[in-house]
C-alpha positions in Angstrom: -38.5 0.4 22.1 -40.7 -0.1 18.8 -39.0 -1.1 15.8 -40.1 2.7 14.0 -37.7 4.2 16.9 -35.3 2.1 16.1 -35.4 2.7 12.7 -35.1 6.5 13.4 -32.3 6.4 15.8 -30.5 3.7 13.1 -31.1 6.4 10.3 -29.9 9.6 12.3 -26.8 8.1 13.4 -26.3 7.3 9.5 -27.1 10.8 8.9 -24.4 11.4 11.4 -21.7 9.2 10.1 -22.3 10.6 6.3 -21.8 14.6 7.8 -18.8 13.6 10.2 -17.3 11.8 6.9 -17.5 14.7 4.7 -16.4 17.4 7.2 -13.2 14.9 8.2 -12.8 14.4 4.2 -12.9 18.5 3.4 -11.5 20.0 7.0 -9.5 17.5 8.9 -7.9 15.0 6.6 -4.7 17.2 6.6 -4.2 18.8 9.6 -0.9 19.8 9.0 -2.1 22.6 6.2 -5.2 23.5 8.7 -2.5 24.7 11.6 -0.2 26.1 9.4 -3.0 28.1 7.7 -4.0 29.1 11.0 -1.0 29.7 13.1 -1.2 33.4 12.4 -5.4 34.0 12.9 -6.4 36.8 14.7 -8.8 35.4 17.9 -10.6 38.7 17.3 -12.3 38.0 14.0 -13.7 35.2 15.5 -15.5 36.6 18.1 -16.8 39.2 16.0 -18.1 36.3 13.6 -19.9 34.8 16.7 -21.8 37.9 17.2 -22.6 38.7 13.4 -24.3 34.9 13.6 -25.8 35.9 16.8 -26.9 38.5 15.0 -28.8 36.1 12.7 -30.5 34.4 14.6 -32.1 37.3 16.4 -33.2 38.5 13.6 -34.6 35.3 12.5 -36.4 35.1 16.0 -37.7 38.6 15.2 -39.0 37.8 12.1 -41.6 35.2 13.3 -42.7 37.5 16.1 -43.6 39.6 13.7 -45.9 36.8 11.6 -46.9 35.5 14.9 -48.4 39.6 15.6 -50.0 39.3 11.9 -52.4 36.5 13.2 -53.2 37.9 16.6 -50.7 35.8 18.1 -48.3 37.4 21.0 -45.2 36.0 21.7 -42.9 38.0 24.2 -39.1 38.6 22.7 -37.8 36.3 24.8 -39.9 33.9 24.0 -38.9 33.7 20.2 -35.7 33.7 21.3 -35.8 31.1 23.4 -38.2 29.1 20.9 -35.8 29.7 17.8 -33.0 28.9 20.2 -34.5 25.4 20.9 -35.2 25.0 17.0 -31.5 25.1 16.1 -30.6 22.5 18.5 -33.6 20.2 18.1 -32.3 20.7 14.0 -29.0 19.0 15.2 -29.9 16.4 17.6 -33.2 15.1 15.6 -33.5 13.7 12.2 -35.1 15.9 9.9 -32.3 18.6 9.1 -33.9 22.4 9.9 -37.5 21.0 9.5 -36.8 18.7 12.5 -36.3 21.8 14.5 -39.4 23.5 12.8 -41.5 20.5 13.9 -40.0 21.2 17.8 -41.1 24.7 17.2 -44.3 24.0 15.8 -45.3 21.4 18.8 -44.3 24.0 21.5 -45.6 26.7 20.3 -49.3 24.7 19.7 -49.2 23.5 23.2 -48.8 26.8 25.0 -51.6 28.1 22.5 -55.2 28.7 23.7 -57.5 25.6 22.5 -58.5 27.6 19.6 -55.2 29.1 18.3 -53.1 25.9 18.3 -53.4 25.9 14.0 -52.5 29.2 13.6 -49.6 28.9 16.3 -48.2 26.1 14.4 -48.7 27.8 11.0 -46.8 31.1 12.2 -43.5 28.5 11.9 -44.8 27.2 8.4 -44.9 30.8 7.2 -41.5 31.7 8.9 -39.9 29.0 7.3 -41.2 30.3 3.9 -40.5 33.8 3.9 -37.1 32.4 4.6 -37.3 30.2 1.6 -38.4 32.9 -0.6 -35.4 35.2 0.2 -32.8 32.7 0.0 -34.1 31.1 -3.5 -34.2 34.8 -4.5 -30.8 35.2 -3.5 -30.0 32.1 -5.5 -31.1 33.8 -8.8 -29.8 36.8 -8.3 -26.2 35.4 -8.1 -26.2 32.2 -9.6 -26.0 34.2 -13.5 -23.3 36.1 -12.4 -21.7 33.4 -10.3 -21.4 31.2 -13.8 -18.0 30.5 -14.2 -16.8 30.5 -10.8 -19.3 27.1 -11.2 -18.0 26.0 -13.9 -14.6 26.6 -12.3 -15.1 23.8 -9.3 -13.5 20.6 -8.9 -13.6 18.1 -6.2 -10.8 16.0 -5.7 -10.7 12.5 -6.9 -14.1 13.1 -8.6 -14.3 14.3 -12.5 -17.2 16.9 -13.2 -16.8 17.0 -16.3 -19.0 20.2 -18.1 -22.1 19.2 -19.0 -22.3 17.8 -15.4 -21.5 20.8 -13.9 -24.0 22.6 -16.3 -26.9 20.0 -15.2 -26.2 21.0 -11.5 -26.2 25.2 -12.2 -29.7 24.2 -14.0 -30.9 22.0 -11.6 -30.0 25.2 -8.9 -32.2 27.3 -10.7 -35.3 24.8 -11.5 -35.0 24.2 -7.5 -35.2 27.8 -6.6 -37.9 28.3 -8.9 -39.6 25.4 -8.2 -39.5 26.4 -4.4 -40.9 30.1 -4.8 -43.2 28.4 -6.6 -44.3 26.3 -3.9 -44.4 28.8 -1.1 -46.7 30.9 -3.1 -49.5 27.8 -3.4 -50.1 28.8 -0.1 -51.7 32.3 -0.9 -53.6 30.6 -3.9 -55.6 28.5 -2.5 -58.9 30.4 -3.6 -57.2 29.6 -7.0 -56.9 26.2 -6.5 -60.1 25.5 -5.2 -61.3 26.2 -8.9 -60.6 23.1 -9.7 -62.8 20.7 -9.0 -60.7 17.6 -8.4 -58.2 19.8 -6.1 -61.5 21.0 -4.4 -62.9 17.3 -3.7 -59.1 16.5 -2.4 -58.6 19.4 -0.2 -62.1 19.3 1.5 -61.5 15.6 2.0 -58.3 16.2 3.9 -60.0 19.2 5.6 -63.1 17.0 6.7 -60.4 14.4 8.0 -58.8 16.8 10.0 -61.6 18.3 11.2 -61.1 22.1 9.7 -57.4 21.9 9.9 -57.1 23.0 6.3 -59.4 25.7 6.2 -58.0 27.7 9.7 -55.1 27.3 7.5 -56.3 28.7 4.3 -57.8 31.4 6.8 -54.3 32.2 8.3 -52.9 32.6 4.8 -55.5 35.2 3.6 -54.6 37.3 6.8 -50.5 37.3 5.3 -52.0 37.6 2.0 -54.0 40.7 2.8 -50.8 42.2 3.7 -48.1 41.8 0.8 -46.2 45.2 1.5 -45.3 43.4 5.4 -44.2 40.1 4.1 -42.5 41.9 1.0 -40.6 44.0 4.0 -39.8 40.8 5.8 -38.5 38.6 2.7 -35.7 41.7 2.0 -35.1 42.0 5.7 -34.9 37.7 5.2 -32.1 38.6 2.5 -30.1 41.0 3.9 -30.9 40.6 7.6 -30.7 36.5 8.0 -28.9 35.0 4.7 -26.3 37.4 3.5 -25.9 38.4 7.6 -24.7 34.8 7.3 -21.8 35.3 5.0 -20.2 37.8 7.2 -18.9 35.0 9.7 -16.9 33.4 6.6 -15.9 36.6 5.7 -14.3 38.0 8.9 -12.7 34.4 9.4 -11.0 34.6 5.9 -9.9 38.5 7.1 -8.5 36.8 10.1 -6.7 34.1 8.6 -5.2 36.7 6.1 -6.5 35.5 3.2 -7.4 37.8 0.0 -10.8 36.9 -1.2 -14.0 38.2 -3.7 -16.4 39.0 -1.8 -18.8 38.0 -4.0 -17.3 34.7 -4.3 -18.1 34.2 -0.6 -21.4 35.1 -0.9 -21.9 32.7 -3.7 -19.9 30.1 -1.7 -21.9 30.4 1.3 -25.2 30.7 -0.1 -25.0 27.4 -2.1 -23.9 26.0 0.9 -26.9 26.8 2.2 -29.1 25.5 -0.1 -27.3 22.4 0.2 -27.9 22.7 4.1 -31.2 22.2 3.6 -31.1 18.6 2.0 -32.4 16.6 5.2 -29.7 13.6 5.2 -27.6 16.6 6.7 -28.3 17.2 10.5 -28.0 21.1 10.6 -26.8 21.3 7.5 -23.2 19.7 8.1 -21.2 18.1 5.7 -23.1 19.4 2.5 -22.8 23.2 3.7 -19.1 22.3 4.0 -18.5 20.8 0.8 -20.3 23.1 -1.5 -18.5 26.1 0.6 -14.8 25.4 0.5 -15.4 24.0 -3.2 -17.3 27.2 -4.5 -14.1 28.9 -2.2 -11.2 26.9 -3.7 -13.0 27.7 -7.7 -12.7 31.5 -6.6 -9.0 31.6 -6.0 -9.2 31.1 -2.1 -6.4 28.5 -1.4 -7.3 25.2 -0.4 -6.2 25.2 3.1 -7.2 28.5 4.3 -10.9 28.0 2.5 -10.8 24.8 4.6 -10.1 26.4 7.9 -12.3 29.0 7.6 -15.1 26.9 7.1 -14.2 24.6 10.1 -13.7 27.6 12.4 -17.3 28.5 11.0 -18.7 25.2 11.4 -17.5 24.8 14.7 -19.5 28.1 15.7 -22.7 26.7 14.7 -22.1 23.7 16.1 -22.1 25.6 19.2 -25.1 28.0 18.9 -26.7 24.6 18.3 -25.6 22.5 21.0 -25.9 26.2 23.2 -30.0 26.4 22.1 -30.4 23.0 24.5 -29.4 25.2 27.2 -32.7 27.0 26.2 -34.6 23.8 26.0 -33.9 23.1 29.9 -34.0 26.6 31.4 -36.8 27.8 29.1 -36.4 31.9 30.5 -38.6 32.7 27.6 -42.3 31.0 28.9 -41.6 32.8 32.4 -40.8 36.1 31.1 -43.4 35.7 27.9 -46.7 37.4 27.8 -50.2 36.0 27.1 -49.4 34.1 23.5 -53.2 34.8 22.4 -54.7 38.0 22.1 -58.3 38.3 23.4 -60.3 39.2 19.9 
């Protein structure tokens, strides 16, 4: 085993240890409070949580079938399912966070390709990943004005935020969610880019290195581009459909604890969580999602306890839809039941 391997292994188990930590820290440190906040929960909220994040991930799996058909690419249904199945549990068992489960996505998907489709195969989970991007930085700034003193309302334990601090980290929300729309939208501007001479030099550099990676690219992004009204349709289905389809779980598990709750405190709760899922020393998401959650939860008037389970009872369901997706990875029903993945032009 090479010493980079190492290294990797050595740096996911400390990605690991730091999300084990903070979920022990925030959900298990007292158990005592966790039963008794539990004792009464109704089993059936849970298992209609399961199914609203089931929900999600169809939907999710949906989505890039649909950009997949944009650039003549056919994937059967359950063959995205299967593929985004694998992605959520290659995102917990490989560094990398969600991208590491992209990266899975985007090597299958290219090697079941036809010789001349593998770029555009591999971009359809580029572009999936940025719709989603889109609609849950839109959703950022949609509620983070509202959502301003419930923020300036948090407190962690044995750590002092004091004001301007918390101020810094609403601002530095908002620059991030501008600063990633603005990011995914370079990708339908390349023809503006290329303008600029130095840019042009760079890019046709890199494109000659790659022989024509970057342009097939560029090509794959005018086809979404020449279609805004579809990928419009698919960043509110993103917002609706995937992200706020996301906040139901923590609602129904706050209904079955019998706990009186905002609603719109749970969707700012679980949304910044999100976000903070995406940071990539967090495998899946765990241990940031967690913290921001039952903070933003606590802020809102959600006692400390019962935010606590409900968070743990969530986090424990995608644990399992993530360890469940490696089911997927060894039985693979998708490729036997999937049609031809390249359409004959």
């Amino acid at each position: 085993m090479n010493s980079s391997k190492v290294k990797d292994i050595l740096l996911f188990i400390l990605k690991l240890g730091i999300a084990g930590a903070i979920v022990w820290y925030l959900l298990l440190r007292e158990p005592e409070q966790l039963l008794a906040s539990l004792r009464n929960f109704d089993i059936r909220y849970l298992v209609a949580a399961a199914l609203c994040y089931g929900c999600h991930i169809v939907i999710c799996s949906w989505r890039w079938r649909e950009l997949a058909t944009m650039l003549g690419i056919r994937l059967g249904r359950m063959e995205s399912f299967t593929l985004t199945m694998q992605g959520i549990f290659f995102s917990l068992v490989i560094p990398g966070g969600a991208i590491g489960g992209d990266v899975v996505k985007m090597a299958v998907i290219s090697k079941r390709s036809s010789e001349g489709s593998r770029i555009e195969g591999a971009f359809t989970v580029l572009m999936d990943r940025i719709i989603g991007m889109i609609a849950l930085f839109l959703l950022v700034l949609v509620i983070i004005f509202p959502a301003y003193d419930l923020l300036m309302n948090c407190t962690i334990p044995q750590f002092r935020l004091s004001d301007g601090i918390k101020q810094l980290g609403i601002l530095a929300v908002v620059l991030l969610s501008l600063a990633g729309i603005g990011a995914s939208c370079l990708f339908f501007m390349h023809r503006i880019i290329h303008k600029v001479k130095f840019f042009d030099a760079v890019i046709k550099f890199f494109d000659r290195l790659t022989h024509g990676m970057i342009s097939r690219m560029e090509q794959a992004a005018d086809v979404y581009s020449e279609r805004p009204a579809k990928l419009a349709v698919l960043v509110l289905v993103s917002v609706f459909g995937v992200h706020l389809l996301t906040v139901t779980p923590v609602l129904l598990l706050l209904s079955g604890i019998g706990v009186e709750y905002s609603v719109f405190t749970v969707v700012t709760a679980v949304t910044l969580g999100n976000v903070a899922g995406l940071i990539p020393i967090f495998p899946a998401g765990l241990g940031g999602r967690d913290l921001v959650t039952v903070t933003i939860l606590a802020a809102g008037g959600v006692a400390v306890a019962d935010a606590k389970s409900a968070q743990l009872l969530c986090t424990a369901l995608i644990i399992l839809f993530n360890v469940s997706g490696g089911l997927f990875f060894v039985f693979d029903p998708g490729r036997k039941k999937s049609v031809s993945i390249q359409e004959s032009n």
